[in-house]
N, C-alpha and C positions, 0 to 999 in steps of 0.2 A: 286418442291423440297419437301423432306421429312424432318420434323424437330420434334424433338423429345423432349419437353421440361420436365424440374422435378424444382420445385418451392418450396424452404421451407422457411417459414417466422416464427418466435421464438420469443417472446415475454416472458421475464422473471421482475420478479419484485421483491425489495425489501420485500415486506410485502404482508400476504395473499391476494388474488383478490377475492375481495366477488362476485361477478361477472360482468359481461359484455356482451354487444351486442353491435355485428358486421356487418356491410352490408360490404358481400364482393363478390367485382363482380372479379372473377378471372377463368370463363367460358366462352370460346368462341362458338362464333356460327356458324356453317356452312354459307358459301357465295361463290360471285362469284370469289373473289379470295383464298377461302381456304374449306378443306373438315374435318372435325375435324372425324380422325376415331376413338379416343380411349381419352378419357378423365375421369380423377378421381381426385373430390376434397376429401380433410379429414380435421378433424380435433378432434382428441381423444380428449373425457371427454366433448365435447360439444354436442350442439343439431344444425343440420343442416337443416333449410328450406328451400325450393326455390319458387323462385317468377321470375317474368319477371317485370323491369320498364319498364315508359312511353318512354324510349330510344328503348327498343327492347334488351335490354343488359338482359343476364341471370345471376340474382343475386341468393344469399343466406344471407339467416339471420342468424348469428353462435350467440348461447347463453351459454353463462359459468354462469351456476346459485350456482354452488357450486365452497367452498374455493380453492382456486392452488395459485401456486407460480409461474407457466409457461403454455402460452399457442400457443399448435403449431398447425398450418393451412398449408397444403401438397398440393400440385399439380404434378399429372406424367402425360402427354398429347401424341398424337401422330398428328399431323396434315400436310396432307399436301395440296403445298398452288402450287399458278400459279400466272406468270405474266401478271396481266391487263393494264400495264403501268399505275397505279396508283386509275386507275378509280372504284368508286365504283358505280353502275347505282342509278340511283335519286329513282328509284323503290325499291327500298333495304331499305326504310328511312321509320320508324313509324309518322313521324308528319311532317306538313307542313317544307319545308326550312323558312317561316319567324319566325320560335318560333328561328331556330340559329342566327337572328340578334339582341337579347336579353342580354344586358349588365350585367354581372355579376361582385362581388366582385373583383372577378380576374382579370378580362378582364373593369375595367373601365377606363376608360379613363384620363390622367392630358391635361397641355396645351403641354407640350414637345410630349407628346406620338400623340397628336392633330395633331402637324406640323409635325411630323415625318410622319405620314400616307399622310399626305396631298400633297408629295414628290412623292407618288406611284398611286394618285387617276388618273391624267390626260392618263398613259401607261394604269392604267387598263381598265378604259374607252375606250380605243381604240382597246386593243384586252384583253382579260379577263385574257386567260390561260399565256398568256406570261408575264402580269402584274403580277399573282400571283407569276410567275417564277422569275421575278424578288425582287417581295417583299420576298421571301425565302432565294433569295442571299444577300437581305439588313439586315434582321432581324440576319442573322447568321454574317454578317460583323460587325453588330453594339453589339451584345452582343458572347463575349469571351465564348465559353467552357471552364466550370470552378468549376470541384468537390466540393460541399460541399461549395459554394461561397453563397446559398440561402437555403431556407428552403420552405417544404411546402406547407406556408402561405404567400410567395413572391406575388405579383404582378405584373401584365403587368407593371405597370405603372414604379413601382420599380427595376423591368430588366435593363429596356431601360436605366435608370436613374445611373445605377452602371455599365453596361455594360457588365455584366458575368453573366453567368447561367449555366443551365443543360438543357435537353431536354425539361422538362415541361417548362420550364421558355420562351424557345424558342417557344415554341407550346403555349403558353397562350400572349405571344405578338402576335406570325402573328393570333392571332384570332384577339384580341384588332382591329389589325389595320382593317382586312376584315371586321368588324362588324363596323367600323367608315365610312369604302366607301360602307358600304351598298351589302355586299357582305355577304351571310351566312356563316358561318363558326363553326365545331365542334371538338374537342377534342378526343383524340382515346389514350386509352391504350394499350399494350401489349407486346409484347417481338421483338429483332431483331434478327435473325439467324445467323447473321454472323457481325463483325463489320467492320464500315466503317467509314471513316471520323476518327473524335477523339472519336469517340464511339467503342472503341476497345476493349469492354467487355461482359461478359456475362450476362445480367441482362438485368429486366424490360424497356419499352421502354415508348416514347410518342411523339406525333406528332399532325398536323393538318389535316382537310379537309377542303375545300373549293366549294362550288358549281359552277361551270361551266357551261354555258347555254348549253343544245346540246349533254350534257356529264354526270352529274350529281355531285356526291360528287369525287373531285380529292387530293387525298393526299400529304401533302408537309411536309418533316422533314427537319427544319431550321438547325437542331443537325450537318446534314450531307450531304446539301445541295443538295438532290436528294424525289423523290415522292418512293412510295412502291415499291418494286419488290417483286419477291414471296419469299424473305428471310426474311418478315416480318407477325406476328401473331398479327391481329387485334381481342382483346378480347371485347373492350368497349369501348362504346361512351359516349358524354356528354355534355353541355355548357362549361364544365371547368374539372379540377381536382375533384373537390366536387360532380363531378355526375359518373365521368369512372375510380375514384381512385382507386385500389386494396381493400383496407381495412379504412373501416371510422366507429367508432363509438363510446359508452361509457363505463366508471368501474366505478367502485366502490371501492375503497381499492385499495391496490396494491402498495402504495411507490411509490417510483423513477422504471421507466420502460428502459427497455434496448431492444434493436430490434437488431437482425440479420437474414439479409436475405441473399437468399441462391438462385440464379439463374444460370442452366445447361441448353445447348442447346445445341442440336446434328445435328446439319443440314447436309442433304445430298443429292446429286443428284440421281435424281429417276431413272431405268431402263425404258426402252424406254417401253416398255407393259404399265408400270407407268403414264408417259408422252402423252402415246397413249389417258388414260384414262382421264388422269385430261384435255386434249385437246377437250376432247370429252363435258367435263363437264362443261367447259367454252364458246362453241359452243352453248349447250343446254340452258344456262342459258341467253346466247345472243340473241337465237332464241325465249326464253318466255319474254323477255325483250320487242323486238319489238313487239310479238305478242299485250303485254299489249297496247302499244301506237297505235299499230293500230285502237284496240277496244277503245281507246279514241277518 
């Protein structure tokens, strides 16, 4: 699939912004399941650095060092992507799987969120990928889709506890619980190309990964009860939100802040030349995959 995304995020404030810096990772990377041909970030009146974190995520540092009263950050992309049934190969990961069984803010644990996992440990023990399978259809049964029901700074622990969320909220429980049965698990932003489920919008996405023995990183969106197809743009990874967010940082000045974002997706079926290609590229990526475990 060919998906064509334009991202604009606006940030307007009451009173001058004496300035501000930003980490924004809103850069995807080429992989086995996508080819990023054509990508442009902006953001007029700032200064844009780039950097790679210890995730492998392609960041920038945006600085507003002088006065405004609005600051906007653009994204026009072209990427296209292929279906791996979900799989991201283990070879694709900048650091060990055990740094993802690392408990965060997010992802900490109460006693409810305890016994809740404790429901899924003995299926995953038994077979791995089908436990996670089912902990994707518990986490989405046990907390409601539900606009605007959390914030941000929500918690696994706090999900579970109110029983509605968004995407993130979904994707930062099924970590909680894989990081309680000892199962690595990470975080992934980016956009979805088409809606599915009650995700029937056009806008930012988020979901989970999970390691799989045999397999690697496997993706599960609690949102919509299904792993990736290639109607999804994986931009960024993370332990949580606070490491794959879109935009995290601080001002100066500024008043009361206002935010509107702005998410278009144009997805479209490739021509078969297209198809011919990207089949080609996921063959080649499988074939350096084994190569690698061989020479281990």
């Amino acid at each position: 699939m060919r998906i064509l995304v334009r991202h604009r995020t606006e940030y307007r404030y009451t009173e001058a912004l004496m300035q501000s810096v930003q980490y924004v990772r809103l850069t995807p990377r080429s992989g086995p399941s996508q080819t990023v041909d054509r990508w442009k970030l902006s953001a007029p009146g700032a200064d844009l650095t780039e950097w790679t974190d210890h995730y492998g995520n392609i960041c920038h540092t945006l600085a507003m060092l002088r006065p405004a009263t609005s600051m906007l950050i653009e994204v026009a992309g072209d990427v296209r992507t292929v279906d791996t049934s979900g799989v991201i190969p283990g070879g694709t990961t900048t650091l060990p799987f055990e740094v993802y069984l690392r408990e965060t803010a997010y992802t900490q644990p109460d006693r409810r969120l305890a016994r809740f996992a404790a429901k899924f440990r003995p299926v995953i023990a038994k077979d791995t990928i089908a436990g996670l399978h089912q902990l994707m259809l518990g986490v989405r049964e046990a907390v409601a889709y539900e606009k605007n029901s959390t914030t941000v700074h929500t918690t696994a622990a706090e999900t579970l506890a109110a029983g509605r969320g968004v995407c993130q909220d979904h994707a930062h429980l099924f970590i909680a619980i894989c990081r309680q049965l000892g199962v690595p698990a990470r975080y992934v932003s980016g956009y979805l190309g088409r809606g599915e489920g009650p995700q029937q919008t056009t806008a930012s996405h988020a979901w989970a990964e999970a390691v799989v023995p045999d397999l690697g990183w496997v993706s599960f969106d609690c949102a919509n009860g299904v792993s990736a197809t290639d109607a999804y743009v994986r931009v960024a990874v993370g332990l949580d939100y606070a490491d794959a967010g879109p935009v995290r940082g601080v001002r100066t000045g500024g008043g009361v802040e206002e935010l509107d974002v702005t998410v278009q997706l144009s997805p479209r079926t490739m021509p078969p030349s297209e198809i011919a290609a990207a089949d080609a590229m996921k063959a080649a990526e499988a074939a350096r995959q084994q190569g690698q475990q061989q020479q281990q």
